[in-house]
C-alpha positions as CSV (number, residue, x, y, z in Angstrom):
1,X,68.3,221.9,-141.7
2,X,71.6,220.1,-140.9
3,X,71.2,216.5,-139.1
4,X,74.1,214.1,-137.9
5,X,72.5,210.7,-138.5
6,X,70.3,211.6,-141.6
7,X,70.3,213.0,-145.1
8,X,66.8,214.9,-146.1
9,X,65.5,215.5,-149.2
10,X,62.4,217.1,-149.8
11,X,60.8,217.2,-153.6
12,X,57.1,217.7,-152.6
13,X,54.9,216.2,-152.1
14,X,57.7,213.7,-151.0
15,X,60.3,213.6,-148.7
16,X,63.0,211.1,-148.7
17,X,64.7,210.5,-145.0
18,X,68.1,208.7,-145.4
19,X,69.6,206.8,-142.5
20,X,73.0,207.7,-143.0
21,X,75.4,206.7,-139.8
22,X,78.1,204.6,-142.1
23,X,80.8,204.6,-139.4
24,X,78.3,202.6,-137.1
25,X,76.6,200.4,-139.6
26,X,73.5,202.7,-139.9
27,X,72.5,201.3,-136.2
28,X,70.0,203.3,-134.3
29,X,70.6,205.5,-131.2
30,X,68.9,208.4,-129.2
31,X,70.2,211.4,-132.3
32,X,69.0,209.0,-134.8
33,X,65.7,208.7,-133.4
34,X,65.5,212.4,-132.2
35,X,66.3,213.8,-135.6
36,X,63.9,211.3,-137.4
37,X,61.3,212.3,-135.3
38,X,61.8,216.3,-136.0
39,X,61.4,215.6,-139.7
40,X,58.1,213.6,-139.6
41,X,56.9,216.5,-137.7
42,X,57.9,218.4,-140.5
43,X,56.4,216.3,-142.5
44,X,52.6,216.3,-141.2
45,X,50.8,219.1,-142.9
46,X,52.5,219.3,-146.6
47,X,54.2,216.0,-146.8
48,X,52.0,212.9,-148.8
49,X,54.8,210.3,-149.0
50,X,58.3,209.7,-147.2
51,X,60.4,207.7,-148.2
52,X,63.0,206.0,-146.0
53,X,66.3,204.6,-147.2
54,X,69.7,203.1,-145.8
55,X,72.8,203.2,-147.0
56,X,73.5,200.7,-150.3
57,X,75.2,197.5,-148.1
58,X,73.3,198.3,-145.1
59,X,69.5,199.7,-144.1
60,X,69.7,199.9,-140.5
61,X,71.2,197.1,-138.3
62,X,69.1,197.8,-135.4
63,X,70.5,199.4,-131.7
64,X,73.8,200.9,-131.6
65,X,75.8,198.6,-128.6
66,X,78.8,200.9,-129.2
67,X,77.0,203.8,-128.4
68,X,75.2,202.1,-125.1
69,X,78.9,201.0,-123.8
70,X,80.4,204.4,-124.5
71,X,77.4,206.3,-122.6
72,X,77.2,204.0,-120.0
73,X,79.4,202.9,-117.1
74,X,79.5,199.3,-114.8
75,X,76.6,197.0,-115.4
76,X,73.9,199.5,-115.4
77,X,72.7,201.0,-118.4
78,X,71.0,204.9,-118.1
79,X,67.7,205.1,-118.3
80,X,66.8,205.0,-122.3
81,X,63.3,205.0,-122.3
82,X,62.2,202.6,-125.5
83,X,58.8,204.8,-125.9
84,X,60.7,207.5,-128.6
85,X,61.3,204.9,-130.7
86,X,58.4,203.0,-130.6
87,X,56.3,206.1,-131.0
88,X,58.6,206.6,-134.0
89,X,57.4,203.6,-135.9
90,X,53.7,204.5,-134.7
91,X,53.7,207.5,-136.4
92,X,55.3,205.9,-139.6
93,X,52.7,203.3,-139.6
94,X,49.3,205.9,-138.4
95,X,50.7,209.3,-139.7
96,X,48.9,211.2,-142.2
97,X,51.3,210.1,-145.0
98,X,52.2,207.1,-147.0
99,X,56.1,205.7,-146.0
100,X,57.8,203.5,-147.9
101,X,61.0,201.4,-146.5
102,X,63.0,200.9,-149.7
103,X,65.6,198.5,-149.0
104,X,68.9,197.6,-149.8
105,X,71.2,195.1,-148.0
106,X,70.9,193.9,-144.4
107,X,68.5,194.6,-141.8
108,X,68.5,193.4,-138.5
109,X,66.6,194.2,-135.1
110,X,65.3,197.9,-134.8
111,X,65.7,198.2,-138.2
112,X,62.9,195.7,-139.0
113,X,61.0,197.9,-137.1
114,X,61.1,201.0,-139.3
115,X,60.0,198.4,-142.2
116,X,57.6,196.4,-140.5
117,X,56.3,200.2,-139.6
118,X,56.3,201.2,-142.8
119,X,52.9,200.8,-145.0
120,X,54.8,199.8,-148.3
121,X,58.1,197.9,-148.2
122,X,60.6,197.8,-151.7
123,X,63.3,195.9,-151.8
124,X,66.6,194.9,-154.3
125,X,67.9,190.9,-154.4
126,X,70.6,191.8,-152.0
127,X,68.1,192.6,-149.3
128,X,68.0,190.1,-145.9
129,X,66.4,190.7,-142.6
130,X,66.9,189.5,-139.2
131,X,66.4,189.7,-135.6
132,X,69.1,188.6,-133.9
133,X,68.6,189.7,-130.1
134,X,67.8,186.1,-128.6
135,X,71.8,185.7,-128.9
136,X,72.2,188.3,-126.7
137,X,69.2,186.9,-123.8
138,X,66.9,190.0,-125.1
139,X,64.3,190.0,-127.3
140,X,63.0,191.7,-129.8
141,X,59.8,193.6,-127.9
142,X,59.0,196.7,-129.2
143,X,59.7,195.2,-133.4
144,X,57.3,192.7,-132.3
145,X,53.8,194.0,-132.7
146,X,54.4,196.0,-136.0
147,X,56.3,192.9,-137.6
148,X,53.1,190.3,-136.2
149,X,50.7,192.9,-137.5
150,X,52.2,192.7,-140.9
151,X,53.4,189.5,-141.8
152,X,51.4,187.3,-138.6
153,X,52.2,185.7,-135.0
154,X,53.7,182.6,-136.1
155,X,56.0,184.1,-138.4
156,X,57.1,186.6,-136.3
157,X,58.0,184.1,-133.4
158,X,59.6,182.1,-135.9
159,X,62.2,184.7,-137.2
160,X,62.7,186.1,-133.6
161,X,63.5,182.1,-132.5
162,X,65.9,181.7,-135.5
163,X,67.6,184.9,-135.4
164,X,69.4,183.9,-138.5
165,X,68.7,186.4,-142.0
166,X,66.0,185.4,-144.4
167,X,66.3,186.5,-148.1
168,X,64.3,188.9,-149.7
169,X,62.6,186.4,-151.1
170,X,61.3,184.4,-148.2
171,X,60.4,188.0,-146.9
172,X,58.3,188.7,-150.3
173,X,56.7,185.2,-149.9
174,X,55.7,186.0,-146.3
175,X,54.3,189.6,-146.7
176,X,57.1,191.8,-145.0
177,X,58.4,192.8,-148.3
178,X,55.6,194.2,-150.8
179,X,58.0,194.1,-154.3
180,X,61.0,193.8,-154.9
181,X,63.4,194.0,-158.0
182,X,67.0,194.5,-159.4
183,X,66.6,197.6,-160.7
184,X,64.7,198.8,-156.8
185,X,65.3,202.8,-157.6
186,X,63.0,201.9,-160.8
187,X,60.5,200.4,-158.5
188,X,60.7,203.0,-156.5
189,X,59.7,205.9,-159.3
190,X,57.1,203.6,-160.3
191,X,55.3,203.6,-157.2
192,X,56.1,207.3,-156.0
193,X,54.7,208.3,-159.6
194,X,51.5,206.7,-159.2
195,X,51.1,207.6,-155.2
196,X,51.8,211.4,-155.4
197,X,48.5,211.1,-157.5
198,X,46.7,210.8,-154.3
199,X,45.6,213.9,-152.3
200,X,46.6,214.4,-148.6
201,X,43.0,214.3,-147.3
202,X,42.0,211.3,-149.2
203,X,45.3,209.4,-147.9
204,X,44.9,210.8,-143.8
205,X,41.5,210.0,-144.0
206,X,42.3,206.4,-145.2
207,X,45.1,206.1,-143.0
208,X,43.0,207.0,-140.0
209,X,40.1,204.4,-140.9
210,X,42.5,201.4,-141.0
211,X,44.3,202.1,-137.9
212,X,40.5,202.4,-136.3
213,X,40.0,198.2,-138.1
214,X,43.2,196.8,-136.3
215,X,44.7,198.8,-133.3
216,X,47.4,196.1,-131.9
217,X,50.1,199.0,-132.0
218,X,48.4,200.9,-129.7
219,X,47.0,198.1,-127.1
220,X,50.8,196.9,-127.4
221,X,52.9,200.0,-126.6
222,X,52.7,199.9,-123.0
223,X,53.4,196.1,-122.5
224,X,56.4,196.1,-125.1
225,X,57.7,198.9,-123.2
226,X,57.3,197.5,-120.6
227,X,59.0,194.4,-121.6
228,X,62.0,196.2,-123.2
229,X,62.7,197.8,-119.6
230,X,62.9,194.9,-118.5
231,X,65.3,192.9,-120.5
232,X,67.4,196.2,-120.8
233,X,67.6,196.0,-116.7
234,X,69.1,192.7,-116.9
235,X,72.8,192.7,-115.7
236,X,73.7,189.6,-117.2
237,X,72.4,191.1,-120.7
238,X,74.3,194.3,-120.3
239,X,77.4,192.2,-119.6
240,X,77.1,190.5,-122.8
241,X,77.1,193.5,-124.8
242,X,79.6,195.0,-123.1
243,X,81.9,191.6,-123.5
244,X,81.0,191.9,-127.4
245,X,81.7,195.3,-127.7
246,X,85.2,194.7,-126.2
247,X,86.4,191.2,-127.1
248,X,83.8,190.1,-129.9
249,X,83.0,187.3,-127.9
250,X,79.1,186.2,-128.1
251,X,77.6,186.0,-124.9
252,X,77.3,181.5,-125.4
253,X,80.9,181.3,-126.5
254,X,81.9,181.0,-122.7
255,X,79.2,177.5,-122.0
């Protein structure tokens, strides 16, 4: 199949997803997280492991403001519902598959999503994640309960609060990265050549059993949603964006 916003490669029992929207900074919008979903769909009954990777400067920077200013007229955006996405990162985290985020350069807001989703996270040295939406009056709602699930509330509220880039690192030290390495594609081999060792059943029926011990992504979809709506209702957010997008102006640069 032919995609827009992703490369696929399938070499079964594996299939490696590459975000691959260079001319926007590999940010995330409604194709992105369309076509994604269409693949892990693919994916369910053959599939053991996927494998998602960015582009070598850039994993995924998180929502595409270009895209929302371009689709959207006046202080109002369209109705986006945030559930496609957030049900995207649910299936990465309770699919019947293992995923791996391997990660090379930045990563910022959404995109920590599709890591913190992920159940193993690889990384290089050049490798720096942030959440930078407070600048903009939003916050980061629907990132939130897969990122406190994996590295803890305080954290969490700490790198939302900051919104400034940790290093790989400081990500390694607090849990959201699981190894990293120069040489990440060699990390990478090593791990995919010991997990394709494991058969589908004996990873689903895993899978299942630890999403039955902790079940925060699924008490929490409705009241990040929820909570995504709300800040994405905001006119005085929208007109921040939309100031950015057109003069490059940050939304405090006017107090």
């Amino acid at each position: 199949m032919m995609y827009q916003t992703i490369k696929v490669r399938m070499q079964e029992p594996i299939c490696f997803i590459q975000f691959n929207r260079p001319e926007a900074n590999n940010t995330i919008n409604g194709l992105l997280i369309e076509e994604c979903h269409r693949v892990i769909d693919l994916c369910r009954k053959s599939v053991n492991i996927i494998v998602l990777e960015g582009l070598p400067e850039v994993f995924c920077f998180g929502a595409d403001f270009h895209d929302m200013h371009a689709n959207n007229s006046g202080k109002q955006l369209k109705d986006q519902s945030p559930e496609p996405m957030y049900d995207l990162w649910l299936e990465l985290s309770q699919g019947p598959f293992i995923t791996i985020a391997h990660v090379r350069g930045r990563v910022n807001a959404g995109g920590v999503g599709f890591v913190a989703g992920s159940d193993i996270v690889i990384a290089d040295q050049t490798a720096q994640f942030s959440l930078s939406e407070l600048l903009f009056g939003l916050f980061p709602a629907c990132v939130l309960p897969f990122l406190i699930r994996r590295i803890g509330f305080q954290k969490a509220h700490y790198l939302t609060l900051i919104t400034q880039p940790i290093s790989v690192k400081q990500a390694y030290d607090w849990g959201l990265v699981d190894a990293y390495d120069d040489r990440s594609e060699f990390l990478l081999r090593k791990h995919l050549l010991r997990l394709r060792n494991l058969s589908k059943t004996a990873i689903m029926r895993y899978k299942r059993y630890m999403n039955e011990l902790n079940d925060l992504l699924i008490i929490s979809k409705n009241l990040a949603i929820k909570a995504n709506r709300e800040i994405f209702a905001d006119p005085n957010n929208i007109e921040g964006i939309y100031r950015f997008i057109e003069t490059g102006q940050f939304p405090w640069e006017d107090r």
